[in-house]
C-alpha positions as CSV (number, residue, x, y, z in Angstrom):
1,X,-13.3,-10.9,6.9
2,X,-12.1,-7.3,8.1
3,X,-13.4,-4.4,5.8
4,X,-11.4,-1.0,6.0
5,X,-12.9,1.6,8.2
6,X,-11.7,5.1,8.0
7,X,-11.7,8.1,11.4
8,X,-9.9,11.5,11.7
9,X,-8.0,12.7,14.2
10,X,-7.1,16.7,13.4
11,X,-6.0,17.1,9.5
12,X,-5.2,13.1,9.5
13,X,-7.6,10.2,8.1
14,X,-6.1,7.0,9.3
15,X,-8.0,3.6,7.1
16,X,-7.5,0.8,9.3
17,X,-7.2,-2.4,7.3
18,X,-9.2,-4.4,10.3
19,X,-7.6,-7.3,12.7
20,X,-7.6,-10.5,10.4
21,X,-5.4,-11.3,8.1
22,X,-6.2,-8.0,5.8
23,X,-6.2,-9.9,2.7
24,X,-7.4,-7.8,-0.3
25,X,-10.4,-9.0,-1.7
26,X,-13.1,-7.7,-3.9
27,X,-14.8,-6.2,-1.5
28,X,-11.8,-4.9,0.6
29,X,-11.4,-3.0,-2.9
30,X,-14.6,-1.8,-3.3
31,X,-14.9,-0.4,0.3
32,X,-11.1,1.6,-0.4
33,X,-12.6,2.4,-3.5
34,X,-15.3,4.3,-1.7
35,X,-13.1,5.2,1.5
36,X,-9.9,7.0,-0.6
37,X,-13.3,8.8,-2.7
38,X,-14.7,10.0,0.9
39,X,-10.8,11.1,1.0
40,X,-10.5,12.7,-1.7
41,X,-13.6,15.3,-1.3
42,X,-12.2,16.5,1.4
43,X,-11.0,20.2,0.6
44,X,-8.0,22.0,2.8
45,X,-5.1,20.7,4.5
46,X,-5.4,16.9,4.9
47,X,-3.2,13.7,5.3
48,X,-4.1,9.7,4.7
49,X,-2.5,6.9,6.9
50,X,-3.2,3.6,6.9
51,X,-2.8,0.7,9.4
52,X,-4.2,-2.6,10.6
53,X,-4.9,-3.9,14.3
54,X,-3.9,-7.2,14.0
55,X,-0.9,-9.0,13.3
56,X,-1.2,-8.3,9.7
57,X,-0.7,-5.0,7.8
58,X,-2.0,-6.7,4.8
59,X,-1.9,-10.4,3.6
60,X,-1.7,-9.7,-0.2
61,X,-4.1,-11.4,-2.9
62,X,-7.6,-13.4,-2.0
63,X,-5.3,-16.4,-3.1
64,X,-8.8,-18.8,-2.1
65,X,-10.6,-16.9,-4.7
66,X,-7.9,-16.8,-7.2
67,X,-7.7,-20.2,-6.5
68,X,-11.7,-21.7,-7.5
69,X,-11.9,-18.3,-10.3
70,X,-11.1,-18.6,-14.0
71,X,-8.1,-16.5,-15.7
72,X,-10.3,-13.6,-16.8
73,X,-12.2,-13.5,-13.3
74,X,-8.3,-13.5,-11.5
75,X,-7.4,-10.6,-14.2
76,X,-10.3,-8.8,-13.5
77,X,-10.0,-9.3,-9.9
78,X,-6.2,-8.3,-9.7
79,X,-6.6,-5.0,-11.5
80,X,-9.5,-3.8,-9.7
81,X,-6.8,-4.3,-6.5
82,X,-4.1,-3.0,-8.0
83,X,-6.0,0.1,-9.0
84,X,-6.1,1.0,-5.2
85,X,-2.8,0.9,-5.4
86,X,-1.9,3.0,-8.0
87,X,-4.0,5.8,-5.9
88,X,-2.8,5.4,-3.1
89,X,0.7,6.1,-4.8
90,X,-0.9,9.1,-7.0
91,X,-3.1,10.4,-4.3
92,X,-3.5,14.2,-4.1
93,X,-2.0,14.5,-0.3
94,X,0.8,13.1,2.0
95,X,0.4,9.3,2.9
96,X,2.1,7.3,5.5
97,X,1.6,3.6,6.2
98,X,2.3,2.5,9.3
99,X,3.3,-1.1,9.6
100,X,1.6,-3.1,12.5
101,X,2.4,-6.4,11.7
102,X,3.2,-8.7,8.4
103,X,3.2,-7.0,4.8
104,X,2.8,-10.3,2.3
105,X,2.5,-10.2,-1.4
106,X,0.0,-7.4,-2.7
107,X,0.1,-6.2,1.0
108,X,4.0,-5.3,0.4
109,X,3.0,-3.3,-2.8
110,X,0.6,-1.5,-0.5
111,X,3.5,0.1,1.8
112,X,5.7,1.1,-0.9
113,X,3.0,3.2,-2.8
114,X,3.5,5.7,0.6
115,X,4.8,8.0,0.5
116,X,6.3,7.3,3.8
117,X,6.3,4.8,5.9
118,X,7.1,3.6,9.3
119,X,7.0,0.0,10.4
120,X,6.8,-2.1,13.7
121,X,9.9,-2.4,15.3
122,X,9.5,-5.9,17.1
123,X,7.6,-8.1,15.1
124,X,5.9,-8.6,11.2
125,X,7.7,-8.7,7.9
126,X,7.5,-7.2,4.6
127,X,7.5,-10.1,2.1
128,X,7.0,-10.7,-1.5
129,X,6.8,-14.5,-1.9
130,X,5.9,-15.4,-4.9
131,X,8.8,-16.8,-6.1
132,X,7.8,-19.2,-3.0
133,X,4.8,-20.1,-4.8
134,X,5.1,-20.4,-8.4
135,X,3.9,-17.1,-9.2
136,X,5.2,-14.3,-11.2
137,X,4.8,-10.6,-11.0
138,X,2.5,-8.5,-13.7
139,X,4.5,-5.6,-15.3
140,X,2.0,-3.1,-13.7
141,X,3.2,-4.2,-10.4
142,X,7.4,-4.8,-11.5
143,X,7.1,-0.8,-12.3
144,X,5.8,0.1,-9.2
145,X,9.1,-1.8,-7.8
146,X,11.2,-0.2,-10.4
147,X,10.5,3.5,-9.4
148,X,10.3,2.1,-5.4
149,X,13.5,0.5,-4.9
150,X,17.2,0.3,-6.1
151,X,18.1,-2.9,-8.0
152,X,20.4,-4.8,-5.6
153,X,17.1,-4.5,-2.8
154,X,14.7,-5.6,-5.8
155,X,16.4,-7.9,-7.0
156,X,17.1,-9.8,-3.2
157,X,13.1,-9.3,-2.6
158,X,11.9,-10.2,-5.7
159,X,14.3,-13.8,-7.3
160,X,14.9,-15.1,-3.3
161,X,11.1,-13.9,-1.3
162,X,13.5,-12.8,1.3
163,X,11.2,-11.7,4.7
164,X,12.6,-8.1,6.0
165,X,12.2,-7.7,9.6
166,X,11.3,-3.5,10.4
167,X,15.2,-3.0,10.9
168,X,16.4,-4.9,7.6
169,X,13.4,-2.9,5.6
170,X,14.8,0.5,6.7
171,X,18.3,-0.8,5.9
172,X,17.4,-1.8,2.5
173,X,15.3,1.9,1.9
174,X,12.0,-0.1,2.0
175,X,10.5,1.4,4.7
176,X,11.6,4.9,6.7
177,X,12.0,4.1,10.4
178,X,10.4,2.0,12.2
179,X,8.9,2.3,16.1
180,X,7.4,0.1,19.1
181,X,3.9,-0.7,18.4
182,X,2.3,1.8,21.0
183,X,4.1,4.9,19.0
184,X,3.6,3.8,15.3
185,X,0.5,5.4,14.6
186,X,1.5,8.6,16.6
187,X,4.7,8.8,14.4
188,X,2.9,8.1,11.2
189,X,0.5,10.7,11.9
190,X,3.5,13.4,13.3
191,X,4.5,12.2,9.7
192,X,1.5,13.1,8.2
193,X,0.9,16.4,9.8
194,X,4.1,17.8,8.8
195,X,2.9,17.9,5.2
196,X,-0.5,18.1,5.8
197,X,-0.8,21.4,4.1
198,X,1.0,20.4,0.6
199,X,-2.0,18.1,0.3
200,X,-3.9,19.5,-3.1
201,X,-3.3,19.2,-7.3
202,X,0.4,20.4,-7.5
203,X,1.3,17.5,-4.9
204,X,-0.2,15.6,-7.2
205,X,0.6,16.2,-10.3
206,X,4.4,16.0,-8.7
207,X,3.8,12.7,-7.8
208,X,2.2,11.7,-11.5
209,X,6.0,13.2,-12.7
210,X,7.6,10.7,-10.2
211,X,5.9,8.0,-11.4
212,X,5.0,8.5,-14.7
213,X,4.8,5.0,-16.0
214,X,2.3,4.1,-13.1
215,X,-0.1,6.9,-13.6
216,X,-0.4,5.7,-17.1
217,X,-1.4,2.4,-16.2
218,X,-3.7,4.1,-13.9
219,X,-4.9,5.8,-16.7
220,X,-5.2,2.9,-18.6
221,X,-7.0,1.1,-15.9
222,X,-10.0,3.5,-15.2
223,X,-10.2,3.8,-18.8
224,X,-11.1,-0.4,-19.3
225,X,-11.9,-1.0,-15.7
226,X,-9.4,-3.6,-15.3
């Protein structure tokens, strides 16, 4: 199981999501949890990008847990997730993801709350399958797609599970540009640097105008931890 690790280079703090297939469990959340607060105590000029080293980005849910837990364990489980989400989306300084490799499920959700985003040229998709497997999508996470991408795009992605290839996803808007795999960090942090300095409350509380309805289900979430 890869757990996050987080390293600077200049004004840039790059989380790397770990060479397996990245998938988001409890304690992939609790380790972001304690990685975006190491983050966000950081005073000055500052940028977050995050990447894996693998062939996967991110792999989505712990679908083997989800499978053996009980509903109010799964619910529990998936908002405690989907709370690192929301701050990545509402975090207090530029964000870029850059896209090594496959982006599944909750791992797709993950890119888009960037604010940029550059993925690998060559290889990986950004998917959203779960019409491929009998599931559905909470409304905390169909507002997240709502403020992320135009209706024709969500609408493809969301009622067919169609797999974007890095060209197709900056196409459709869902990802910026995307490079060969030895330049996609350097461009995500060139990204990243640019802004570097806008990084602090008013970036914040510009992004919490953008998207209103998820920083109230952030809100909501701290408030029951769920």
């Amino acid at each position: 199981m890869a757990i996050p690790s987080m390293t600077r280079q200049g004004d840039c703090f790059i989380i790397d999501f770990g060479d397996d297939e990245n998938v988001t469990t409890d304690v992939w959340g609790s380790t972001m949890s304690s990685l975006l607060d190491e983050f966000e105590a950081v005073e000055g000029p500052r940028c977050l990008i995050t990447t894996g080293s693998g062939k996967h980005y991110s792999n989505g849910l712990d679908v083997a847990f989800m499978a053996q837990a009980s509903g109010e364990e799964i619910g529990a489980y998936v908002g405690r997730v989907c709370r690192i989400v929301y701050r990545i989306m509402l975090l207090d300084a530029p964000t870029v993801a850059a896209v090594n490799g496959h982006a599944f499920g909750l791992g797709a959700f993950l890119v888009l709350a960037h604010d940029q985003s550059v993925m690998r040229q060559d290889r990986g998709y950004w998917n959203l399958p779960e019409v491929h497997l009998s599931m559905s999508f909470p409304r905390h996470l169909m507002c997240l797609l709502d403020a992320t991408m135009s209706a024709p795009v969500r609408r493809r992605a969301v009622a067919t599970g169609h797999r974007y290839t890095g060209p197709e996803a900056v196409a459709a808007g869902i990802v910026d540009a995307v490079e060969p795999l030895e330049s996609l960090v350097a461009s995500a942090l060139e990204r990243g640097q640019a802004l570097a300095q806008t990084a602090g409350p008013n970036l914040q509380l510009v992004k919490r105008q953008l998207f209103h309805e998820v920083a109230v289900l952030l809100d909501r979430s701290v408030e029951t931890g769920r």
